[in-house]
C-alpha positions as CSV (number, residue, x, y, z in Angstrom):
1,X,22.4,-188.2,205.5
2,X,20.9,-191.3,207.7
3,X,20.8,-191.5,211.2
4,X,23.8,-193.9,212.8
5,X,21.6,-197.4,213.3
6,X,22.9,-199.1,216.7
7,X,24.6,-201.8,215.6
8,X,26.7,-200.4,213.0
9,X,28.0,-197.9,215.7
10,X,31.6,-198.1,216.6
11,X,33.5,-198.0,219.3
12,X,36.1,-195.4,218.9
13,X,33.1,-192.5,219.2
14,X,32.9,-190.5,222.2
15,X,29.4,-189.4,222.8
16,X,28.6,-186.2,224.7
17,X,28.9,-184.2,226.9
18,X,25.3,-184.2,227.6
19,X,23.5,-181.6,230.0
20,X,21.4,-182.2,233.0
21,X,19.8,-179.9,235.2
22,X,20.0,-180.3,239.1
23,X,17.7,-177.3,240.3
24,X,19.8,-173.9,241.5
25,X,19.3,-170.7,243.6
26,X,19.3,-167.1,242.9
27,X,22.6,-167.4,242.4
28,X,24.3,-170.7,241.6
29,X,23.2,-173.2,239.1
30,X,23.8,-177.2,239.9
31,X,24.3,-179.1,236.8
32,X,25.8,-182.4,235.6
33,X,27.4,-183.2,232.0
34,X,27.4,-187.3,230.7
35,X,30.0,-188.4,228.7
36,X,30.5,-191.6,227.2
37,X,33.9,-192.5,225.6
38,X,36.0,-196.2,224.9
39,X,36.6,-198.0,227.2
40,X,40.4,-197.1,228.4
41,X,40.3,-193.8,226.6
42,X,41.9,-190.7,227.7
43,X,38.7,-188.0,229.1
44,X,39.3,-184.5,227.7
45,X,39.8,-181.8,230.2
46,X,36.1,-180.4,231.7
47,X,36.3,-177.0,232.8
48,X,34.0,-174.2,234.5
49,X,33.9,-170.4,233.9
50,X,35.8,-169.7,236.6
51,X,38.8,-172.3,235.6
52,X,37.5,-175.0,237.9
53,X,38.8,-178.5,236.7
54,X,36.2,-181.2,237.0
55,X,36.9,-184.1,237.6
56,X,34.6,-187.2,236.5
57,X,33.1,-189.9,238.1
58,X,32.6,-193.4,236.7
59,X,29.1,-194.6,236.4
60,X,29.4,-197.5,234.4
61,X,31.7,-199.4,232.2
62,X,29.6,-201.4,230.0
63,X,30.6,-203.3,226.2
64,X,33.6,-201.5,225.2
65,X,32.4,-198.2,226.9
66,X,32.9,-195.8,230.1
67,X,30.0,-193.8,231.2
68,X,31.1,-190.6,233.0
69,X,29.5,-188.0,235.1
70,X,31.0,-184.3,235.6
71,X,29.2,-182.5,238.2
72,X,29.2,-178.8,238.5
73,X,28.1,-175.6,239.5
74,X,27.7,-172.6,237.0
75,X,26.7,-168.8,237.8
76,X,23.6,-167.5,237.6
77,X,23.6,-165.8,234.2
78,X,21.5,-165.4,231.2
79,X,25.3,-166.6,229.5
80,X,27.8,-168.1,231.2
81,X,30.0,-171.0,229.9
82,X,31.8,-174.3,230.3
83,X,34.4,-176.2,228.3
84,X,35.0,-179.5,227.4
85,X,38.3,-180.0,225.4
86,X,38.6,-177.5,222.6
87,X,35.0,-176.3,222.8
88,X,33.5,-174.1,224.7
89,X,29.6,-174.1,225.4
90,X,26.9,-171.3,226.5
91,X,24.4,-172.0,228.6
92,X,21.6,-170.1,230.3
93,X,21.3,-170.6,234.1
94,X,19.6,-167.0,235.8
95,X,16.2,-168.4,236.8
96,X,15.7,-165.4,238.5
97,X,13.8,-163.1,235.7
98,X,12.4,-163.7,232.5
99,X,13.2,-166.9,231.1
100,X,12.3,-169.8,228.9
101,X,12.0,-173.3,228.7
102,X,11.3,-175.9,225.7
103,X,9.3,-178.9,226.0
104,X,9.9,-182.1,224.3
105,X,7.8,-185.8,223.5
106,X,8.2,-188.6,221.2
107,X,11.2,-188.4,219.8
108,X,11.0,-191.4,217.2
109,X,8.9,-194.0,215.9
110,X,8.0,-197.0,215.5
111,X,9.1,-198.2,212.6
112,X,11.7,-197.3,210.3
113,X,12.9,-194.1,212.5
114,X,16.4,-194.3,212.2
115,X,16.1,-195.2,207.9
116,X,14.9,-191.6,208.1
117,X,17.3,-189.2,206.3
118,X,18.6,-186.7,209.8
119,X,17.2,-183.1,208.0
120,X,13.6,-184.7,207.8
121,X,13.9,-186.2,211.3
122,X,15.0,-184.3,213.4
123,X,13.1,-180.6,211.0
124,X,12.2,-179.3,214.8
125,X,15.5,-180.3,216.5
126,X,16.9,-178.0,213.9
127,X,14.1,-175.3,214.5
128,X,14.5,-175.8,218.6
129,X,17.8,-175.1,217.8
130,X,17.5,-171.6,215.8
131,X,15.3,-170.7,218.1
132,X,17.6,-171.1,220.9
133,X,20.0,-168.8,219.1
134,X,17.2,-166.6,218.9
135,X,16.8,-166.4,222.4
136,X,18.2,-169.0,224.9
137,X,16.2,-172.0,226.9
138,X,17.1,-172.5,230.2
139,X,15.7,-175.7,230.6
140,X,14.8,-178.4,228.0
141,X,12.0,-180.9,229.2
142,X,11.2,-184.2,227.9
143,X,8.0,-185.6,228.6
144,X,8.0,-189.4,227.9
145,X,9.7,-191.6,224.8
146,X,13.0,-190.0,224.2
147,X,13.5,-193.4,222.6
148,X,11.5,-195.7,220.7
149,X,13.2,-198.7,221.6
150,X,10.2,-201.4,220.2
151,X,12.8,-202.7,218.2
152,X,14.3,-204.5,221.6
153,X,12.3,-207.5,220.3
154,X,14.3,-208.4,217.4
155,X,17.7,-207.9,219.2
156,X,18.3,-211.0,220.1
157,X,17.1,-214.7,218.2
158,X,15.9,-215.9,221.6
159,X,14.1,-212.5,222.1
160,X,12.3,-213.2,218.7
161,X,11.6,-217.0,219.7
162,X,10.0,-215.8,223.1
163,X,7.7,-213.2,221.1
164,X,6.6,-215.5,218.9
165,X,5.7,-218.1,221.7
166,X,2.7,-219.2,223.4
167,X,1.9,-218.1,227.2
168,X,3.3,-221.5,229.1
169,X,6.7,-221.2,226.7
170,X,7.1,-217.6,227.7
171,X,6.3,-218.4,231.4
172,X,9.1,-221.2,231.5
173,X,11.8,-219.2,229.6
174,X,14.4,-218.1,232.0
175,X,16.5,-214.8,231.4
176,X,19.8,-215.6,231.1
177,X,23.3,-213.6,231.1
178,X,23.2,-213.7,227.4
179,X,20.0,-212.3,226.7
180,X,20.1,-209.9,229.5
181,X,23.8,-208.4,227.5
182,X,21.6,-208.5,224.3
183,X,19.1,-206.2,225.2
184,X,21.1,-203.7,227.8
185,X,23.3,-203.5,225.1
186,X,20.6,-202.9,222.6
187,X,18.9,-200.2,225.0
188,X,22.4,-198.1,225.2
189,X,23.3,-198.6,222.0
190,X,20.0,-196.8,220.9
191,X,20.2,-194.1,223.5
192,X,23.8,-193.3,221.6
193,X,22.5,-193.4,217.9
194,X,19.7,-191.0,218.8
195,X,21.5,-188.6,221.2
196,X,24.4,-189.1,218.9
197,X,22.5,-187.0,215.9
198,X,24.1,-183.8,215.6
199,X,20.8,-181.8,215.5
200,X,19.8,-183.6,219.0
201,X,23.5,-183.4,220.3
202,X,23.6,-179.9,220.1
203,X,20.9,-179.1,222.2
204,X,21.9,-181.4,224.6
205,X,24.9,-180.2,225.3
206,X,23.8,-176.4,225.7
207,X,20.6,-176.6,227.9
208,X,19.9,-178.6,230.7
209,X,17.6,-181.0,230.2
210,X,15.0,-182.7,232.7
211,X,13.6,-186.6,231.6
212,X,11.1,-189.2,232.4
213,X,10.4,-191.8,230.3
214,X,7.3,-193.6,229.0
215,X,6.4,-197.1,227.3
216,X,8.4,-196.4,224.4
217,X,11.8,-196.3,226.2
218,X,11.4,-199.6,227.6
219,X,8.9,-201.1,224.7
220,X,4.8,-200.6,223.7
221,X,2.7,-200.4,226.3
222,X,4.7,-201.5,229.6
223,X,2.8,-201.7,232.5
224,X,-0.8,-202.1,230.6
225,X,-0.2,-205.6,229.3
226,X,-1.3,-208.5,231.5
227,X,-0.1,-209.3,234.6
228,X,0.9,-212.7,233.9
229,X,2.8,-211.1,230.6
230,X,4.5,-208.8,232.8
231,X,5.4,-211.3,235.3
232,X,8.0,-213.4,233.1
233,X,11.4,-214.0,233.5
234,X,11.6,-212.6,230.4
235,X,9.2,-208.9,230.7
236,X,11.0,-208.6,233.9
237,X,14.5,-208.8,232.9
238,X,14.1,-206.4,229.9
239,X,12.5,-203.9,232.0
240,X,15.4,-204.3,234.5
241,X,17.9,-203.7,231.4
242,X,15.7,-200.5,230.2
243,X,15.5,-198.9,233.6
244,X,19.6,-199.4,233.8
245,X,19.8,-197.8,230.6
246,X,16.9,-194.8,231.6
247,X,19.2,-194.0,234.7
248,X,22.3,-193.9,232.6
249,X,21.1,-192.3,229.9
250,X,18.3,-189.9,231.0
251,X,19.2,-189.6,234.9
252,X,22.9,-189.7,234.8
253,X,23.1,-192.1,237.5
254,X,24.6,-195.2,238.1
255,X,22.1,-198.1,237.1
256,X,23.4,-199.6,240.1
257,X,20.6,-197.3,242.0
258,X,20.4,-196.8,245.6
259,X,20.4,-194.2,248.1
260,X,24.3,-193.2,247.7
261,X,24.2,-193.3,244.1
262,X,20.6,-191.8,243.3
263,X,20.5,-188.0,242.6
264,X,19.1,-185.7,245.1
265,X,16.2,-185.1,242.3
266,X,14.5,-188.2,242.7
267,X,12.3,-189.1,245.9
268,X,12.3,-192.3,246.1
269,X,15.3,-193.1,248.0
270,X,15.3,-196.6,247.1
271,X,14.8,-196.3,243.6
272,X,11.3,-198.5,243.5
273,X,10.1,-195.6,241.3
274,X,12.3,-193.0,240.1
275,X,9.5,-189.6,240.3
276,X,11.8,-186.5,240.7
277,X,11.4,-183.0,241.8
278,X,13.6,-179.9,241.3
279,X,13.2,-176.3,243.0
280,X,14.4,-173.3,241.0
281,X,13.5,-170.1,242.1
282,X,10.0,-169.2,241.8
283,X,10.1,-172.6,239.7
284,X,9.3,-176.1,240.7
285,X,9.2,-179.0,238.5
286,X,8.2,-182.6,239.5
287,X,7.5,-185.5,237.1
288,X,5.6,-188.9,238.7
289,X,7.2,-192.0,237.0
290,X,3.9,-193.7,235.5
291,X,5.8,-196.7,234.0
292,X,8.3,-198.2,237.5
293,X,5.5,-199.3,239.3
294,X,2.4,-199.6,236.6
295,X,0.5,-202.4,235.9
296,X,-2.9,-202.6,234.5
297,X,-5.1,-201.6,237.2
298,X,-1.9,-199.3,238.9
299,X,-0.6,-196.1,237.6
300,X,1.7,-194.6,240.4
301,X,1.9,-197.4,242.7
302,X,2.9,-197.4,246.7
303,X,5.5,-195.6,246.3
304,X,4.9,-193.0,243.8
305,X,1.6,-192.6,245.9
306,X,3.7,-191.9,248.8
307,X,6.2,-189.7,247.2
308,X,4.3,-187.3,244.8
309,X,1.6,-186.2,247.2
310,X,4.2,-185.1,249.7
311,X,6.9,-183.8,247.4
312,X,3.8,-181.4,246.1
313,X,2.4,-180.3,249.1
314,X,6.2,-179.3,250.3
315,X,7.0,-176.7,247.4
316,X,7.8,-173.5,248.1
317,X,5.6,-171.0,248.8
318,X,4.0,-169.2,245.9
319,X,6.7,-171.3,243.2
320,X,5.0,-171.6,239.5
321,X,4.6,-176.2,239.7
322,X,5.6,-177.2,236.0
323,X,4.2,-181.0,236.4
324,X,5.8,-183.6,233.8
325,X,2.7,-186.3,233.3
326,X,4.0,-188.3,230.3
327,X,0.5,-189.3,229.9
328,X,-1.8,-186.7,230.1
329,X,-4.0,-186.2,232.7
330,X,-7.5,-184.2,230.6
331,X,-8.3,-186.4,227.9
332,X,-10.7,-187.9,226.1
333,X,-14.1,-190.0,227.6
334,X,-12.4,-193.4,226.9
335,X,-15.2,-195.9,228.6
336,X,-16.9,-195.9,225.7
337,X,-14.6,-197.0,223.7
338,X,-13.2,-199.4,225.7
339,X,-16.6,-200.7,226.2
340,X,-17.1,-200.8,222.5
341,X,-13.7,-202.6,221.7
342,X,-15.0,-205.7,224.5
343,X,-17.3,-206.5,222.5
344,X,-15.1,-206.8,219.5
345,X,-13.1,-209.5,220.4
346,X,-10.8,-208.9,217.5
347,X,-10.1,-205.2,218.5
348,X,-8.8,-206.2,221.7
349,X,-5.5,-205.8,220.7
350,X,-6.0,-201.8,221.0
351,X,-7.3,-202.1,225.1
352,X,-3.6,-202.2,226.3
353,X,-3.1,-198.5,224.6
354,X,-6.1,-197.6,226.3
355,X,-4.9,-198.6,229.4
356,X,-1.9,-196.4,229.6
357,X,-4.5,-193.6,229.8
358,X,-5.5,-191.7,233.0
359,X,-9.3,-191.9,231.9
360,X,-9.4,-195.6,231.3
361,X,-11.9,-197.3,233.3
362,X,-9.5,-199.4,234.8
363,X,-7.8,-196.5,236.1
364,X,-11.1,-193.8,237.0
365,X,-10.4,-193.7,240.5
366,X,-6.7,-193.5,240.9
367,X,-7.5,-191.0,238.0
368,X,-10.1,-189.3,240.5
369,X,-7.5,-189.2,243.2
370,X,-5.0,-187.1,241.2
371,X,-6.9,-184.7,240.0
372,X,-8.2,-184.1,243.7
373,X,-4.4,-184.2,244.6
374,X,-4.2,-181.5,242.1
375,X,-7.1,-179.2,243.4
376,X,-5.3,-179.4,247.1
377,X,-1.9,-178.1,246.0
378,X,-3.7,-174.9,243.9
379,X,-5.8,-174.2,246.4
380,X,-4.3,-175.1,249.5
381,X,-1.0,-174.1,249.2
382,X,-1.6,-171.4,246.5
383,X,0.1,-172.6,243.8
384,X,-0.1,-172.5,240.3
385,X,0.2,-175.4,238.4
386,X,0.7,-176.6,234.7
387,X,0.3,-179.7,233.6
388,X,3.0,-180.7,230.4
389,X,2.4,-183.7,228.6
390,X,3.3,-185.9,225.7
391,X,2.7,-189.4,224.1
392,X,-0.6,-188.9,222.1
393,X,1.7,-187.6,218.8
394,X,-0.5,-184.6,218.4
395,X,-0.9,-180.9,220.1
396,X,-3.7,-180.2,222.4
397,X,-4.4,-178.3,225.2
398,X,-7.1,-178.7,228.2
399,X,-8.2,-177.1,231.5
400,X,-9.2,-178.5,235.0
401,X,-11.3,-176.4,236.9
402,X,-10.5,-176.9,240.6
403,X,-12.9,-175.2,243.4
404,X,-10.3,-172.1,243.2
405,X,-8.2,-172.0,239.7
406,X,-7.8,-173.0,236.5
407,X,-5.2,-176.0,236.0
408,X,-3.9,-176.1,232.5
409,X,-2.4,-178.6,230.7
410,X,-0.5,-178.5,227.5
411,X,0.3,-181.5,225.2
412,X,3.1,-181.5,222.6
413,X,3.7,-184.7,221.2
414,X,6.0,-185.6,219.5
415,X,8.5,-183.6,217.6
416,X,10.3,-186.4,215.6
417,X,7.4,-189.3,215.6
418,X,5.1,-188.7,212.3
419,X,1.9,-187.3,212.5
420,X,-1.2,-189.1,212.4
421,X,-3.9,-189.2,209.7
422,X,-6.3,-186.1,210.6
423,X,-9.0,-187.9,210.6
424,X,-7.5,-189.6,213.7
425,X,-7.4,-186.1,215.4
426,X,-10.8,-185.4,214.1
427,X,-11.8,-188.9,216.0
428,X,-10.3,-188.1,219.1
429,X,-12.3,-184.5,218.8
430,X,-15.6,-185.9,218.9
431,X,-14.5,-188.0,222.1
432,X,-13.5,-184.9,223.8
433,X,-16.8,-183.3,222.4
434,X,-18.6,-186.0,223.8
435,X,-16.2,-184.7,227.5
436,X,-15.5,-186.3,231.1
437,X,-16.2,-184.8,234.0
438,X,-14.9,-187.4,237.2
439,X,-15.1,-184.6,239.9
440,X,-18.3,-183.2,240.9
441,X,-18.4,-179.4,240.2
442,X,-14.7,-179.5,238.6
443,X,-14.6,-180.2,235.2
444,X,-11.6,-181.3,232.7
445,X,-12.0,-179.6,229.2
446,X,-10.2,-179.9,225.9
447,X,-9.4,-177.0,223.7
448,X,-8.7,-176.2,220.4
449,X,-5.0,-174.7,220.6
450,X,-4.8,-170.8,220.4
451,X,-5.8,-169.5,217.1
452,X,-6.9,-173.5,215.4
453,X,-10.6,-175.0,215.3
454,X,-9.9,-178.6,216.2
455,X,-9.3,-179.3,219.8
456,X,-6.4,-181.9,218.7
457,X,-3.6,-180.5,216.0
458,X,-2.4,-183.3,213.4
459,X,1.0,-181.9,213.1
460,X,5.0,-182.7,214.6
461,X,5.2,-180.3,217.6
462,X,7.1,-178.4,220.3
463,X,6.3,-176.4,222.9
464,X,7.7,-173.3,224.7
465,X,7.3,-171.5,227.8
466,X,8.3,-168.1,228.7
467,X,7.7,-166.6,232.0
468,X,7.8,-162.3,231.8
469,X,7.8,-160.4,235.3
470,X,4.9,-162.7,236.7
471,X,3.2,-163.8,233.3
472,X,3.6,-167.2,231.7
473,X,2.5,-167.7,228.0
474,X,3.1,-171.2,226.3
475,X,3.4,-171.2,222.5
476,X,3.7,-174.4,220.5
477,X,5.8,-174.7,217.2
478,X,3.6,-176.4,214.3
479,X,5.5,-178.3,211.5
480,X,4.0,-176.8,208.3
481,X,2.0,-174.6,209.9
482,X,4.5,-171.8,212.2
483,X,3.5,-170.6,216.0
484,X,0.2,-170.4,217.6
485,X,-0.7,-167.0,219.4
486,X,0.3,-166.3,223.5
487,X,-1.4,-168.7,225.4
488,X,-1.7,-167.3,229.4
489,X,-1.1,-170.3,231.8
């Protein structure tokens, strides 16, 4: 069996529901369940535990299809229910003891990902899924690139044209009604063949999930190209269609975004960057958006520098801070290879990858100014914080050791995109061998994961956490390999 390719989907499907958390209390979970039917269709009845009709709201009605939004409140139990026409569906909502949560990158690739037959796919979706039998996730993160939507290029014979043209063509090529249809159309289109997948369906639908996006979900390396590139008619209008499509399809909001329509999750009011925070008890999760308001020598931006900072210093006292960075923050000494590749002129086609990192020299102090952000809110406020990242499509861990504790930061990347050769995670280890230390007296280390040799692990990957009494441990899934030992974060 093949996945559904997006342009052979139909129109009589109806997608969903999909689950999406909305942070809770001791004793009431807030959640919200996408569904996307025909256009015109009849919705089947949405109902609670305690017999509580829902009724929808209409997000968007878009080619042929209705996007609709239940919103809801559930119990606080380790298994309560809800019920969308004939089937019923368990979820875990007590965030009040033990529980655990999964953690999710880079689901795709490239090239060729949906000519992949489903069981070889989506092998971890299926395992994420036993193991949720086993014993259930309350929460299902995912760190960056739920979508590889590269293929945005070729949806349109226009699109291909202005791809293929030189810099003053580009610059003059307007972004009309029709290509703007072509592309959002493309964007949501994907979003369905992926979620559609019955492996990735059925998670969705059972445990809340928590997204931000990365370069992949709009296309390759947006926000690191040049400025002049990402000034077009053209760049600019398909990064309007993919953020429509990201707050449909991973926010559950209208893409008509604004401060009536926005969830109370994100912190920018106004939408300029769509960074979100959500308080659980003794659980707080916050994820910057690196890709709104990036460009090459920008990560965060104004507003995400104004919003993060404050959203972190305001947590509640003595919460656990599970921070989504979809790129990671502890990586590799980088200058030297971007100093290397500028003087390879025919290399230069790599610096924009480089530039999505943290540690790129373009980015050291912005870079500098995190990680001091970081070593305020765990010292200051005494928190403890983990870092969760993706995007790199191999494991890794690493530590940041601020003037009071130990920061970690766990990579799993990705759990459908390929794995790369080993020697590339070989290469990478001798960068992190070589090491970067920005901040006087509080250095950033890689690690080998718990129980392996090499500090990166060539193999598809998920990640779990599980908080016991006070403890947290994080264990990642290795395809072909099985589960590394308890890591205390």
């Amino acid at each position: 069996m093949t996945a559904i390719a997006p342009e052979i989907l139909t129109d009589n499907i109806l997608f969903g529901p999909f689950l999406f958390a909305r942070g809770g209390t001791d004793q009431t979970s807030r959640l919200a369940a996408l569904v996307v039917a025909p256009e015109g269709a009849d919705i089947p009845e949405f109902s609670t535990c305690s017999d509580d009709l829902i009724t929808p709201e209409l997000l968007a009605t878009l080619f042929g299809r209705s996007y609709w939004r239940f919103d809801f409140d559930l119990p606080a139990k380790v298994d309560t229910w809800y019920r969308f026409g004939k089937e019923t569906y368990s979820v875990c909502t007590d965030f009040t003891g033990d529980m655990r949560i999964g953690f999710v990158s880079c689901n795709g690739q490239e090239d060729g990902d949906l000519d992949r037959p489903l069981a070889e796919r989506n092998a971890l979706w299926i395992d994420l899924a036993q193991q949720h039998q086993k014993q259930p996730f309350a929460l299902l993160l995912h760190g960056g690139d739920q979508i590889y939507a590269d293929g945005v290029w070729e949806c349109h014979p226009e699109i291909i044209a202005w791809d293929k043209a030189r810099r003053r063509s580009k610059l003059a090529t307007p972004f009309g009604d029709e290509l703007r249809d072509a592309v959002l159309k493309f964007y949501l289109d994907h979003y369905l063949a992926i979620y559609g997948q019955p492996q990735i369906s059925h998670m969705l639908a059972r445990v809340p999930s928590l997204m931000m996006w990365d370069d992949h979900d709009i296309f390759d390396g947006w926000g690191s190209h040049k400025k002049w590139f990402q000034g077009s008619e053209v760049a600019r209008g398909m990064f309007a269609c993919a953020r429509a499509a990201f707050c449909l399809m991973q926010l559950a909001t209208s893409p008509e975004t604004g401060p009536e329509t926005l969830p109370e999750m994100v912190l920018d009011r106004d939408g300029r960057s769509l960074a979100w925070r959500v308080d659980y008890p003794r659980l707080s999760l916050i994820a910057p958006d690196l890709r709104s308001e990036r460009t090459p020598s920008d990560i965060m931006g104004d507003h995400g520098w104004r919003d993060i900072p404050a959203a972190l210093e305001t947590m509640p006292d003595g919460n656990r801070i599970l921070l989504l960075s979809s790129v990671p923050v502890i990586g590799p000494r980088l200058s030297l290879v971007e100093m290397f590749l500028h003087m390879l002129p025919s290399a230069q086609k790599y610096e924009d990858d480089l530039r999505d990192q943290w540690q790129s020299r373009w980015h050291r102090r912005e870079w500098c100014r995190f990680l001091e952000l970081l070593d305020r809110v765990a010292n200051d406020h005494d928190h403890e914080i983990t870092i969760l990242s993706g995007e790199i499509h191999v494991a890794t861990r690493g530590t940041f050791e601020t003037l009071g504790k130990t920061v970690h930061q766990l990579v799993a990347s990705g759990i459908s995109h390929t794995a790369p050769p080993v020697a590339f995670a070989r290469a990478l280890g001798l960068l992190a061998w070589i090491g970067d230390h920005p901040l006087p007296d509080r250095p950033t280390r890689l690690k080998p994961l718990p129980g392996r040799k090499g500090t990166y692990c060539a193999a598809r990957n998920y990640l779990t956490l599980m908080r016991k009494n006070e403890r947290w441990d994080a264990n990642w899934h290795l395809e072909g390999i099985g589960w590394t030992p308890d890591l205390t974060i």
